[in-house]
Every structure is written in structure tokens, then in C-alpha cells.
N, C-alpha and C positions, 0 to 999 in steps of 0.2 A: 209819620202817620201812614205812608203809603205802604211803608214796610209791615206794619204791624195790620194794616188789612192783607195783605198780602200770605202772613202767616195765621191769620185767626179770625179773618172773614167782615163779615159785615160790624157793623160796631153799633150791636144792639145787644138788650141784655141777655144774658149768661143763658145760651140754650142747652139744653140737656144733648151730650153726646150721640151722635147715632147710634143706632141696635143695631147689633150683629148678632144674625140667626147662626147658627149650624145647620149644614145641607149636606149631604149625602153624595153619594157617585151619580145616582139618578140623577139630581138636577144638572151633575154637569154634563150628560149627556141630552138634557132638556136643553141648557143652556146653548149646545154648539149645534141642535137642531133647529132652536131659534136664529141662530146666527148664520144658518145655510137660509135660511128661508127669508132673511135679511136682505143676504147676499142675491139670495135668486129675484127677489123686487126688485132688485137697485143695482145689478150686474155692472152696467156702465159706471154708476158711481164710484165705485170699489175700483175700479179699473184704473179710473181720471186719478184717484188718490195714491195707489198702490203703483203707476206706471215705474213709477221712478228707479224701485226694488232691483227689478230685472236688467234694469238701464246700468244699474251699481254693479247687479253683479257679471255683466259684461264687460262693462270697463276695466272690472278686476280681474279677469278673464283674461283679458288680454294681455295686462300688465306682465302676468306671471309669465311671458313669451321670452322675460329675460332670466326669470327661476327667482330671482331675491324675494319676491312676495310669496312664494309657493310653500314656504312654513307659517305663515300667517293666514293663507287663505281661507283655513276652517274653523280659527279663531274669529276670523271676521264675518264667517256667514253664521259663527255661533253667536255671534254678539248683536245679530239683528231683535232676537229674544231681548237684550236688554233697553232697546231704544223704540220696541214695538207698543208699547203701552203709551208714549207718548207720539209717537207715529200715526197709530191707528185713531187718536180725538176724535180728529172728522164724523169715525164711522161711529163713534159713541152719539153725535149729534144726529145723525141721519136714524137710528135706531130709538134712540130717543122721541123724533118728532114722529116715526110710523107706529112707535107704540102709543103714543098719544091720542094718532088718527090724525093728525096735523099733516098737512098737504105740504110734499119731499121733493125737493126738485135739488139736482146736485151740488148747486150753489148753497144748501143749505149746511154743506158742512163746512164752509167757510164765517158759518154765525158765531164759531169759535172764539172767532176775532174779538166779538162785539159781549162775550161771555161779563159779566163781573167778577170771577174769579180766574182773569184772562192773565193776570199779573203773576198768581200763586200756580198756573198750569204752566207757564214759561220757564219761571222757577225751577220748577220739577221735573220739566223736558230738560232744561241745562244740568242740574244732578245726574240725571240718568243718560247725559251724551258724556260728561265728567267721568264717569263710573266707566263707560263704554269705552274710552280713550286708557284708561290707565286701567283695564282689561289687557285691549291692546298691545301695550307696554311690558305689561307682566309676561301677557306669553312669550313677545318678543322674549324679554329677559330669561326667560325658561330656556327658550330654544338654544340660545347663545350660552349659557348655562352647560349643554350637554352636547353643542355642535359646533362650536365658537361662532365667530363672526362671518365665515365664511359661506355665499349662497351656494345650491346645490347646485352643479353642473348639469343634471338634468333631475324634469320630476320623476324617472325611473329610480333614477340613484336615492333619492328622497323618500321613497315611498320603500326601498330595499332598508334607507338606514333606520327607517319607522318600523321596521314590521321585524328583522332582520340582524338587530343589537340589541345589545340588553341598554344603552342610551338611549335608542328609540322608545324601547316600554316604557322605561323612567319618563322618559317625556311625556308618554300617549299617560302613562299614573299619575302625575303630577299635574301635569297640564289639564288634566279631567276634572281633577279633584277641586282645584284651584279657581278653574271654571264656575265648577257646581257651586262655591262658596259666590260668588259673583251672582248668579241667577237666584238663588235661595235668597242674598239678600235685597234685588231685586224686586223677585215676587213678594218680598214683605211689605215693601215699598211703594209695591205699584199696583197691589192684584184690583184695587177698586179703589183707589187714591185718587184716579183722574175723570173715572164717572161720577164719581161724588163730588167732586169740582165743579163739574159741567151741569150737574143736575142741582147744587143747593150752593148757596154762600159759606163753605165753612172756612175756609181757609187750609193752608198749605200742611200746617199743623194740625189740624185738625183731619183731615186725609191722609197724612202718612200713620197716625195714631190709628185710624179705624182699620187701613189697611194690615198691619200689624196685627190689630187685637180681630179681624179676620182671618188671619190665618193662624195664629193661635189658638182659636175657636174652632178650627178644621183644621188641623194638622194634615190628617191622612189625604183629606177630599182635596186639600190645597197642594199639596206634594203629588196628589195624580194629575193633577190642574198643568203644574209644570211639565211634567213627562209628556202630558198630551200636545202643551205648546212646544217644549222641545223637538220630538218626534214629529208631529209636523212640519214644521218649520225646516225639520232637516230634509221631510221626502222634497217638500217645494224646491228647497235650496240645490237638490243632488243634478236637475238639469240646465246649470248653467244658472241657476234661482228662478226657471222662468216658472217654475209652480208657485212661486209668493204671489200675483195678483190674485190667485182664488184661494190658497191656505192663508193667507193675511189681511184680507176683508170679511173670511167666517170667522177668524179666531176674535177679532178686532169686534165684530158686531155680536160674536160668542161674549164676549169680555161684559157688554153691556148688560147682556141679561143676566149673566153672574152676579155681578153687581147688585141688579133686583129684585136676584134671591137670595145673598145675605144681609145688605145692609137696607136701614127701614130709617131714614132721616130725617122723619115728616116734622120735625118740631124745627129744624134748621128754616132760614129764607130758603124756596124754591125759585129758581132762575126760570123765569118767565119767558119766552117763545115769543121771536121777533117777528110780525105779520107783514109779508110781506104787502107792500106797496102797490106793486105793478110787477105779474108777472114777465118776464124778459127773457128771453135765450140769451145765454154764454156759453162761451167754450165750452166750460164744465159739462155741458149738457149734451158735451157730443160724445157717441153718436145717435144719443136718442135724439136730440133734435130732429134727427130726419125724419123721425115719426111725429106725426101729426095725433094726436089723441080727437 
């Protein structure tokens, strides 16, 4: 039973599928102006969730100080695109509760937890970290493919035999291409699959279906959607990644309002807003805490 709520939601009768509108390039430049102005509320929050990002790509940073990771490095800051939709939750909840007008405090994006479709979003964050790993794998296997097994001596030499052989294009073709199939099927999977979780009971199936017959219904608007996530994602990622805390809490609270301006789910259960108790300072709340309102 737990499975089958998990994939098809509350276990009431047969509600009719969500709607999916068609929207334009305008909305999605609505969308990521909402998502800045998300971001500009709630600066600290986006920070406390996002820290991690920059912490990752230091770590990787440094690793590459022996060159072995240095062919995978840009596959791995491409692949945060595929783990960002399930990454970003939090900021779905916190966007959620200010467009509601619901009083935001940072802890409030850990109400995830407490979701009824907390089983079918877990789910789909392990898909799309699954996806992510055997990404991974592939480009490894490309690289070794057209460079054997062997790491570069240095990231000069790497970047000579990238730019420099006709191996390296074959790589930079393949490995692109290869890519792109990975994000496209991604984005099908994910473009509003996990705000529609957080926001109504449909289940896991019932998410990855809408999200599909979403982009389907905008081809073009959903293929700029990616390019914009991509390209961002890459300026954030070009300084060491320390641009992801501010390109990955607009894209992330960008994501939210996409969401409700394609899909319309009001016949599904709506996931009701847990009131808090007893306002309380946590971590989370630093360093607004410091401010006293």
C-alpha cells in the first residue's frame, strides 16, 4: 500500500489529471523575476540551503591538485543541472508559503519532511541522483574511450589535448551530445514534477506524467527553460561554483512560479500548511537572527 501511495497519491477517487497550460518566453522571464524577488526576501534562506554547492565545488577543486579528476570536473559541474530540481525542494516550500502570504521563517523549508508526498519526492530525488551517477560513468567511459585510462600530467596538457586533437573534439561532440540527451530527459522528468508534489497529493506517477505532458505542450518555451538553466548554472559554476548560492535559489524559487504558470491542479488533495506552534530561532535563521524585527 505504501508503494502504491507513493506512486498515485492519496487513495481517493479517480481525480481528473492536472491542466497544462501553454506559456510563452514571457512568462519565463516572469517566472525568474519572481524567483529573484523570492530570492531578494529570503537572501539568508537560499544561502543556509544552497551553502553546501560551493563547499562541493571546492572540495573538487582541490582534489583535481593530482589531475585524475580534471576530465570529469565539467561533467560534474554539468551534472548539478540534473540533481537541482530535487536540490532546490526547500526553495519550492519557502515560495510557496510567501505566495500564499503564510509567515516564512527559514526552518520552514524543512516542512518538506513532514510533506504527504514526502515518500514519492524521495523517490524521485534517488532517480534523478541514479541518473546523475551513471552520467558520471558515461562521460568517464567517453573520456577513456578516446584517452585511455591514463590521468593528464597536467591541466595544461588536458586542455592542449581538448582543444588541440581531433580526440579532444570527438570528445568535446560526443560528450556534449550525450550530455544533452541526459538533461532533455531530465527536464521531462522534472520541469514541475516536484512542485506539484509539494503542492497537491498526486503521487509520483502522476508528476512525472504531468511533467512530460508539460513539456510536450511547450516544446520551444521548455527547451529555452533548459538553455537558461544551463547557462546559468555554468556562469555560477566558472568561479570555483561560488556563483551557485545566488544562480540556485533564483532558478530554484524561478522553478516554483513556472510551475504556476503551467500546471492548474486544483481538483487533486491540496497539501495544507503546517502552522507553526511557537515561533523559535534555529540555526537556519542565521544570520537573520541577528535582527530583531
Amino acid at each position: 500500500m505504501a508503494q502504491s501511495h507513493i506512486l498515485v497519491g492519496a487513495s481517493e477517487p479517480a481525480a481528473a489529471d492536472p491542466i497544462v497550460r501553454r506559456i510563452g518566453p514571457a512568462e519565463l522571464m516572469d517566472a525568474l523575476r519572481r524567483g529573484y524577488d523570492d530570492f531578494a526576501a529570503m537572501p539568508s534562506h537560499a544561502i543556509f540551503l544552497c551553502v553546501v554547492y560551493p563547499v562541493i565545488g571546492i572540495v573538487l577543486a582541490a582534489l583535481t591538485l593530482g589531475y585524475a579528476l580534471v576530465p570529469l570536473l565539467f561533467p560534474l559541474a554539468a551534472g548539478f543541472a540534473l540533481v537541482g530540481p530535487f536540490a532546490a525542494i526547500g526553495l519550492y516550500e519557502l515560495s510557496r508559503r510567501r505566495e500564499a502570504g503564510v509567515d516564512v521563517v527559514a526552518s520552514n523549508a524543512l516542512d518538506v519532511l513532514r510533506s504527504p508526498s514526502i515518500g514519492a519526492i524521495v523517490a524521485l530525488g534517488v532517480l534523478l541522483m541514479a541518473i546523475f551517477l551513471i552520467w558520471i560513468a558515461v562521460a568517464n567511459a567517453i573520456y577513456v574511450a578516446y584517452f585511455g585510462y591514463a590521468a593528464p600530467t597536467s591541466i595544461s596538457q588536458f586542455v592542449h589535448d581538448l582543444f588541440a586533437t581531433s580526440a579532444g573534439w570527438k570528445l568535446i561532440l560526443v560528450g556534449n551530445g550525450v550530455g544533452f540527451l541526459f538533461a532533455v530527459a531530465v527536464l521531462m522528468i522534472s520541469v514541475v514534477s516536484f512542485p506539484l508534489l509539494l503542492d497537491h497529493e498526486v503521487g509520483a506517477a502522476v508528476a512525472v506524467l504531468t511533467s512530460v505532458r508539460a513539456v510536450i505542450a511547450n516544446p520551444v518555451t521548455a527547451a529555452l527553460w533548459g538553455l537558461i538553466v544551463a547557462g546559468l548554472l555554468m556562469i555560477g559554476s566558472l568561479p570555483l561554483f561560488l556563483g551557485l548560492p545566488v544562480v540556485l535559489p533564483v532558478l530554484g524559487h524561478a522553478t516554483w512560479h513556472l510551475y504556476r504558470k503551467i500546471v492548474e491542479a486544483g481538483s487533486s488533495p491540496p497539501a495544507d500548511f503546517r502552522p507553526q506552534q511557537e515561533r523559535h530561532r534555529s540555526a537556519a535563521d542565521f544570520p537573520s537572527s541577528l535582527f530583531s524585527r
